[in-house]
C-alpha positions in Angstrom: -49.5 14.6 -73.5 -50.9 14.7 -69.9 -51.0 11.1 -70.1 -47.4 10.2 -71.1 -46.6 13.2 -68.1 -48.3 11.1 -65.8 -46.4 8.1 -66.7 -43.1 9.7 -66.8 -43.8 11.0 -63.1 -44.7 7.2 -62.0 -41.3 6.3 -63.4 -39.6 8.5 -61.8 -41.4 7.5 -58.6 -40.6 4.3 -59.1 -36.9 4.6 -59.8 -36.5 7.1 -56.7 -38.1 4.1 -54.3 -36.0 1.6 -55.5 -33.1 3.8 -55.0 -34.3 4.5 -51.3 -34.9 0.9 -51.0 -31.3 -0.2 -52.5 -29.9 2.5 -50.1 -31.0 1.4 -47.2 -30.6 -2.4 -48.1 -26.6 -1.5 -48.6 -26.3 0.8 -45.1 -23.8 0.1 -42.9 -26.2 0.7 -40.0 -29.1 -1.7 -39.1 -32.8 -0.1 -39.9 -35.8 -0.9 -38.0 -39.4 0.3 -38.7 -41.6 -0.1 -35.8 -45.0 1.2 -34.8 -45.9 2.7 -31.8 -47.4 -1.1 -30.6 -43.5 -1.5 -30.6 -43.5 -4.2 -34.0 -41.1 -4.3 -36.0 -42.6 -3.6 -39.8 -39.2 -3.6 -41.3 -35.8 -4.3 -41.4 -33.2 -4.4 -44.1 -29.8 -6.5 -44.1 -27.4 -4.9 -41.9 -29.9 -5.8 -39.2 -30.6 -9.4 -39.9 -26.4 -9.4 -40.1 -26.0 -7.9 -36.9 -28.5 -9.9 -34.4 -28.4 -13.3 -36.5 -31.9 -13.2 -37.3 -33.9 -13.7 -40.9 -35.9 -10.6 -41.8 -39.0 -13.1 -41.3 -38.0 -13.5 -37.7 -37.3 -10.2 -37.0 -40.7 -8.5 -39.1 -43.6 -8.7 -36.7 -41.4 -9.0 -33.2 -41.4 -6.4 -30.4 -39.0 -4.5 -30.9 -38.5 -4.3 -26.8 -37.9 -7.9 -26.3 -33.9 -7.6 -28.1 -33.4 -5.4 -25.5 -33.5 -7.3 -22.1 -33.0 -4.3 -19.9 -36.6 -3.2 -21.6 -40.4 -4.1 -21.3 -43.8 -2.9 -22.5 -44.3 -0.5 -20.1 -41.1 1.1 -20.7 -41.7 0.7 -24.3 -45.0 2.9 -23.7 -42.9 5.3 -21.3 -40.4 6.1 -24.6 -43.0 6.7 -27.1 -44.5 9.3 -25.2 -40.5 11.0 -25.4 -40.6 10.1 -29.3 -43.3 12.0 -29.9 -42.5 15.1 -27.9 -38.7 15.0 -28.9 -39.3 13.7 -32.8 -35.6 12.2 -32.8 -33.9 10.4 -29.8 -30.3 9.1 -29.5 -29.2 6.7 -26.7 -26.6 4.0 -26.1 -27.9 0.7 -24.9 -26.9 -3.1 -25.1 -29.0 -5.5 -28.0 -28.5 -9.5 -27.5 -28.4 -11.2 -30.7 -29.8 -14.5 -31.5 -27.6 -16.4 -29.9 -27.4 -14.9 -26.6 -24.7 -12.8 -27.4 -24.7 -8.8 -25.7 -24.2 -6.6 -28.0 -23.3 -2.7 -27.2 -25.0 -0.6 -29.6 -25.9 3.4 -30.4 -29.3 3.4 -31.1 -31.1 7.1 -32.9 -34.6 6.4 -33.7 -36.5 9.3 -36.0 -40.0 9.7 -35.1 -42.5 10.2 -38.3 -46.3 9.6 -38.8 -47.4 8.0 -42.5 -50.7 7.0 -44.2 -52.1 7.9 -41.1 -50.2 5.8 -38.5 -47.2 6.6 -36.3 -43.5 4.7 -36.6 -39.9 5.5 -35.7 -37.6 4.6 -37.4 -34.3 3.6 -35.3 -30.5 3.8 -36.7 -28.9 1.0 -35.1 -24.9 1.0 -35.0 -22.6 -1.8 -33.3 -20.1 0.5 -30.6 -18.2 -2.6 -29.6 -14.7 -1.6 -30.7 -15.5 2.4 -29.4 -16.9 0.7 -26.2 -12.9 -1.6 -25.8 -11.2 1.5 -26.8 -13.0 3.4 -23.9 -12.2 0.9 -21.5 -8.7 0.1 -23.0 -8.5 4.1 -22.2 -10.3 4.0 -18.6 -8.0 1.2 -17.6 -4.9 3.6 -18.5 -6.1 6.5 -17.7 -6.6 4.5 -14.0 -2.9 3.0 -14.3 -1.4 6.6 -14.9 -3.5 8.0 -12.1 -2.4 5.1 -9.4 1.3 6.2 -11.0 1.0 9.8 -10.5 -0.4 9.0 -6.7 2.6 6.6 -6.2 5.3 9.6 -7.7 3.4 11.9 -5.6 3.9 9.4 -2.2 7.7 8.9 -3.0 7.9 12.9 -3.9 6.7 13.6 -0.2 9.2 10.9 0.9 12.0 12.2 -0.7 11.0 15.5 0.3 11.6 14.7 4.0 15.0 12.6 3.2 16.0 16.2 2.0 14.6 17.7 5.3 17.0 15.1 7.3 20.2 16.9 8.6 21.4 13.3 8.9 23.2 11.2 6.3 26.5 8.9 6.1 29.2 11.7 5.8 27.7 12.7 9.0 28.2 9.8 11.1 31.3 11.0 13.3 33.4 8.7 15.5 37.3 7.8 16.1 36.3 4.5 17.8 37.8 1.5 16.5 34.7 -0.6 17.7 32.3 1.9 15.6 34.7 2.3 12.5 34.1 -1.6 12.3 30.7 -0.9 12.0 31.1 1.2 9.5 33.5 -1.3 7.4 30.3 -3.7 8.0 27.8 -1.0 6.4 30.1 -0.6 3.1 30.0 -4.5 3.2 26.9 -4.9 3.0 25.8 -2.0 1.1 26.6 -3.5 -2.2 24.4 -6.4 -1.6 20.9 -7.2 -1.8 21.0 -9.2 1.8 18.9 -8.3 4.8 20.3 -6.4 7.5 18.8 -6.3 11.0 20.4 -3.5 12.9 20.7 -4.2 16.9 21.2 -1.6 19.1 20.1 0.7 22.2 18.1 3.3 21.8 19.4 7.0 20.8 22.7 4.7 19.2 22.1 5.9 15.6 20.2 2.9 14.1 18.3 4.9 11.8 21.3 6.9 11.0 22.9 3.7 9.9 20.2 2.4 8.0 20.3 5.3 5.6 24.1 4.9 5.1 23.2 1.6 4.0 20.4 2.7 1.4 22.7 5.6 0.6 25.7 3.8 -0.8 23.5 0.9 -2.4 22.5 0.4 -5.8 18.9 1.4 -4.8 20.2 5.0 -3.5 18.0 6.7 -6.6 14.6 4.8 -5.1 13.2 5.9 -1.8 14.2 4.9 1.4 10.7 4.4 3.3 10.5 4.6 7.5 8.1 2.5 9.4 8.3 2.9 13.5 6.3 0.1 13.9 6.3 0.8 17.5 4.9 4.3 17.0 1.4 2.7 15.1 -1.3 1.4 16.7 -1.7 -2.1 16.0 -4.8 -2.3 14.9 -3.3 -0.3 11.7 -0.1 -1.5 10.9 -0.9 -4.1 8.9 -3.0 -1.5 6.7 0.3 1.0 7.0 3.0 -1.8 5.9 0.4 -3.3 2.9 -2.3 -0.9 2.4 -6.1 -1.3 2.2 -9.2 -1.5 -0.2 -11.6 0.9 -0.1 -13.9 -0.1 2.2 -12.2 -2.6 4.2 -12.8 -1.3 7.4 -14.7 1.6 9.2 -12.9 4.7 8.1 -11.5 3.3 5.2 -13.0 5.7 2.8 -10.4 5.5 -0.4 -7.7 2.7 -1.3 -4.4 3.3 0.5 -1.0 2.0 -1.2 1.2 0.5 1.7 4.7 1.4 2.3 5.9 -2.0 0.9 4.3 -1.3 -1.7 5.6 2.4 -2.0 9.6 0.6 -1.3 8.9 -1.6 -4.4 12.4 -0.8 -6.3 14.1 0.7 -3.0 14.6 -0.1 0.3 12.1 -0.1 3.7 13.6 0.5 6.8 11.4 -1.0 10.2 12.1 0.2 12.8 11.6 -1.3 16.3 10.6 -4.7 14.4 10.5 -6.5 17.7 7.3 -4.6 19.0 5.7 -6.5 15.7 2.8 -8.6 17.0 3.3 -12.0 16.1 0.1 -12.4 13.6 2.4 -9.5 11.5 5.3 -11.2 12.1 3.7 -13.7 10.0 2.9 -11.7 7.1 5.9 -10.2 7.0 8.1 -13.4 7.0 5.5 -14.3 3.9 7.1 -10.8 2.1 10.5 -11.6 3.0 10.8 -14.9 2.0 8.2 -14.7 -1.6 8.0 -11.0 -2.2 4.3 -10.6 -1.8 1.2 -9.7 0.3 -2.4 -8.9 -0.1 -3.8 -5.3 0.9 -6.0 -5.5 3.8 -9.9 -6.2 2.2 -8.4 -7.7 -0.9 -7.6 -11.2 -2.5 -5.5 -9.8 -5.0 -1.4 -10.8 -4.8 0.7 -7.5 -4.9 4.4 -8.9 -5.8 7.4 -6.3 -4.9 10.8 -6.1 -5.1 12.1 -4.9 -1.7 15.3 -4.9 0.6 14.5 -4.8 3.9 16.7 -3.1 6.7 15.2 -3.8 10.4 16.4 -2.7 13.8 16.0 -3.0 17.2 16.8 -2.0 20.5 15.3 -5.1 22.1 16.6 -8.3 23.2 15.5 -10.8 20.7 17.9 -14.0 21.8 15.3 -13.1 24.9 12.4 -12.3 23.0 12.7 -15.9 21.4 13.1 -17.8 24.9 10.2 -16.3 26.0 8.1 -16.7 22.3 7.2 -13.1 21.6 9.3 -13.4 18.5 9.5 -15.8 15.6 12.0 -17.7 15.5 12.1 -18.2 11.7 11.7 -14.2 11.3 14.8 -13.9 13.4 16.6 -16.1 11.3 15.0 -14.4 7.9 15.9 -11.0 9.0 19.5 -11.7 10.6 21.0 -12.5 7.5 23.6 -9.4 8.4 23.5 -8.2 11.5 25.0 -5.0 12.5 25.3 -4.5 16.2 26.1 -0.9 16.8 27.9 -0.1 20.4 26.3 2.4 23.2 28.0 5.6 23.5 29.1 4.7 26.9 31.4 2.1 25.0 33.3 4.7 22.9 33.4 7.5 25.3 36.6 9.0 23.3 34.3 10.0 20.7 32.2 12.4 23.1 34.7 15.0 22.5 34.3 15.2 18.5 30.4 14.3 19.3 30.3 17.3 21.6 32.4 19.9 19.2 29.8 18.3 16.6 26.5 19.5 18.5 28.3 22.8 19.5 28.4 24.1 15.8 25.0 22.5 14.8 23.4 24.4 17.8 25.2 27.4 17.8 24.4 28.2 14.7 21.3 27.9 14.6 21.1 29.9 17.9 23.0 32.3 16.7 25.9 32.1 19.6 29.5 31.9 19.9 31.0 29.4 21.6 34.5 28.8 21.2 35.9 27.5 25.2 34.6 24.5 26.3 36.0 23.6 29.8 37.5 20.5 30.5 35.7 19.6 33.5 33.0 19.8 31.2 34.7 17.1 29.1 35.2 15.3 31.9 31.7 15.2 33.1 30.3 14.1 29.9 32.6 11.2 29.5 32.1 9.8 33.1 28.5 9.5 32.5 26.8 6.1 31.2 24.9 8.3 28.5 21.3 5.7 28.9 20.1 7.6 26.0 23.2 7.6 23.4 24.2 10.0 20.7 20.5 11.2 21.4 20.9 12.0 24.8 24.1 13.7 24.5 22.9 16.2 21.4 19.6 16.8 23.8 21.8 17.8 26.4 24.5 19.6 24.6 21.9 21.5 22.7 19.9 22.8 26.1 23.5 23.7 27.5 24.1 26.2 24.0 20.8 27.7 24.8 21.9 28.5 28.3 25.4 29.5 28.2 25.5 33.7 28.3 28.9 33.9 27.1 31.9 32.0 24.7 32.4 29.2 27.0 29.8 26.1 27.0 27.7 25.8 30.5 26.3 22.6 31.5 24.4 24.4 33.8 22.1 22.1 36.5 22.2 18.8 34.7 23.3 15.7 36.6 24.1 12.5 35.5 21.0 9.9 36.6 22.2 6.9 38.7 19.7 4.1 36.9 19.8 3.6 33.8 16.8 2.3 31.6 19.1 0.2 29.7 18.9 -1.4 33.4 15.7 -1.4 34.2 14.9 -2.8 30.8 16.8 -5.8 32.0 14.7 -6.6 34.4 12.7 -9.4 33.5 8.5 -8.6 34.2 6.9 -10.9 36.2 4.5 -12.5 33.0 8.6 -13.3 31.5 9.8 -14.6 34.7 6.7 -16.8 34.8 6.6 -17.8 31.0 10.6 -18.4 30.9 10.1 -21.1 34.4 7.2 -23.0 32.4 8.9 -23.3 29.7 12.0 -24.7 31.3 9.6 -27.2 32.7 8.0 -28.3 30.1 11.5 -28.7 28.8 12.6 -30.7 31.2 9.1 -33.1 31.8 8.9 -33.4 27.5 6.3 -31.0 27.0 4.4 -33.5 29.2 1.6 -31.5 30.6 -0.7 -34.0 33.2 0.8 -36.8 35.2 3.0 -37.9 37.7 5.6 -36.8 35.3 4.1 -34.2 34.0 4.7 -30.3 34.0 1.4 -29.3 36.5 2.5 -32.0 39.2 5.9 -29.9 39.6 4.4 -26.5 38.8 2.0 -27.5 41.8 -1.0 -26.4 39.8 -4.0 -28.0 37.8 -3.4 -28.9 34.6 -6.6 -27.7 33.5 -4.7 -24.2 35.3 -1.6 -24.9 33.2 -3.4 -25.3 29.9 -5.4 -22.1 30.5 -1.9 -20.3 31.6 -0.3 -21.6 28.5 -3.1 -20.3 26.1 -2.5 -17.2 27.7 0.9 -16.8 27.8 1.4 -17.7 23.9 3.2 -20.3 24.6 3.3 -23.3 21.7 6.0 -25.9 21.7 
């Protein structure tokens, strides 16, 4: 009887192994067996399957070596963990025969038998978890860049809703100005560039936002650029952002405001203090609707109208060759050119009845009686400064006045204008215009008898050196 027992229990010994053994052949997961030399003893199919190997290649290698991030010594390093931690779980990247990386989830089960020590390592292929993952990273970065753009164009609109100013508010009886405004609901309906000339304090800006305002863009922002109010050594980085990194003090990646217009409209104003390395790249946007951000190769495309104005004289600024003249011609598809106040003086009465409310309000005062010589003051004056110069001055004389009736109080009108002085040439224009009208006239010739030095009456070593330094390029 004890005999037969004894066979019985073999059996069942026997039929349990091969059980384990068929198991482990049919998992999903590769098995490895390896000693603490770092051998592999065993393996069973899944991991022949998954690194391209036969089991006779794989028994009897170092286990290390399909992991080319590991060695030896950090084979030695991990056994030392396997025995203090028993089981150990860690993602790492396998190559397969063929050169192949593989990402894989590696558990390996520390256990000692017949004396020796092994682990035994559950090996499991991540590569569709790891695409997933970055398939998620790569949205989760598109929504976040999203949400940062919303939250741009939120603080944008935000200040739109701050702005007193907006088309209904534009006042005049001129019939110079309404044509303006028959110009402006024109245009609106278009896609077309408009460059908006004018002096300063005329209401450029004021018109540019009618524009936007009655356009099919009107539900996009309308984004502001002063580029006479930014350094230049950081427009370039305001108008098309920047790259982490691209320069000192660039610390995170900045979206420009080309970018931030893409769908709506971008307004630049003073475009003719632009240096002429920007004018450059921004003919490039105008004309194929795309830039790179400053430290990047990558192409940004957009889809932008562009509204531009000045209050300098570019007919002049391209005689003397501090403006492009294919930007000119890119930007002056419509141009608007807005009269100075002192041109419509009959709408300083409704301006200044305007003002008076605005400013009374918010002062909390009364005034109803406005004195005529007080008309007449206003309206004899050449108003340098424009609509801006007459709300400055209208406001200051609300503040003052004690009673119902407006007071001017001690303001006089100035006798030069800078509308005049600005048309005074420097003496660097006076000298750039008179060589170019030389080398006009001589052929661009620059040495000679003929040439542009021998009537200039300087060295022609003098005049190249003069030219390089006045920009000037035929």
């Amino acid at each position: 009887m004890k005999r037969e027992h004894v066979q019985d229990r073999k059996e069942q010994i026997r039929k349990a192994l091969e059980l384990s053994y068929f198991t482990i052949q049919r998992a999903p997961d590769a098995i490895f067996w390896i000693d603490m030399e770092g051998r592999i003893h065993r393996v069973n199919e899944a991991a022949c399957r998954l690194l391209g190997y036969s089991r006779g290649e794989l028994t009897g290698m170092e286990a290390y070596k399909l992991y080319r991030e590991e060695n030896d010594e950090i084979w030695r390093k991990r056994w030392t963990e396997f025995e203090k931690q028993k089981i150990f779980t860690f993602e790492s990247c396998m190559f397969t025969k063929d050169g192949h990386p593989l990402p894989v989830e590696v558990s390996r089960n520390y256990f000692e038998f017949e004396g020796k020590k092994f682990t035994c390592s559950f090996v499991r292929d991540i590569t569709e978890r790891k695409r997933s993952e970055e398939s998620l990273k790569n949205a989760l970065t598109e929504v976040e860049q999203l949400k940062n753009q919303l939250e741009k164009e939120n603080l944008y609109l935000q200040d739109e809703i701050k702005l007193t100013h907006n088309f209904e508010e534009i006042i005049s009886r001129d019939d110079g100005f309404k044509k303006v405004l028959a110009e402006v609901e024109q245009v609106a309906a278009t896609e077309a560039t408009v460059l908006i000339l004018g002096e300063t304090g005329t209401g450029k800006e004021l018109i540019a936002r009618a524009i936007h305002n009655i356009s099919s863009r009107r539900d996009r922002p309308l984004v502001k650029v002063n580029c006479a109010a930014i350094p230049a050594n950081l427009i370039e980085s305001e108008l098309f952002g920047h790259e982490k990194g691209a320069f000192t003090g660039a610390f995170a990646r900045k979206i420009g405001r080309f970018e931030l217009a893409s769908g709506g409209t971008i307004f630049l104003d003073e475009i003719g203090d632009l240096s002429m390395d920007l004018q450059a790249k921004l003919l490039r946007v105008l004309q194929d609707g795309e830039f790179e951000r400053v430290g990047s190769s990558s192409t940004i495309k957009v889809d932008v109208r562009v509204l531009a104005a000045t209050n300098r004289d570019l007919d002049r600024a391209l005689e003397i060759g501090t403006f492009r003249e294919d930007l000119y011609y890119r930007l002056s598809v419509f141009p608007i050119r807005i009269p100075p106040l002192r041109d419509r003086r009959d709408d300083i009465p409704i301006l200044l009845t305007h003002f008076i409310k605005r400013y009374a309000t918010k002062t909390g005062k009364r005034i109803e009686k406005i004195p005529q010589k007080v008309v007449d003051s206003l309206q004899a004056y050449h108003w340098p400064g424009n609509v801006r110069e007459l709300e400055n001055v209208i406001e200051r004389a609300v503040i003052i006045s004690k009673g119902n009736k407006l007071e001017l109080g001690r303001w006089f009108p100035r006798k030069d204008t800078p509308s005049e002085k600005r048309d005074m040439a420097t003496l660097e224009d006076m000298e750039r215009a008179h060589i170019l009208k030389v080398l006009e006239l001589t052929g661009w010739r620059v040495s000679g008898e003929r040439g542009a030095a021998k009537i200039l009456g300087i060295n022609p070593n003098t005049l190249v050196s003069r030219l390089k330094k006045l920009n000037i390029h035929r």
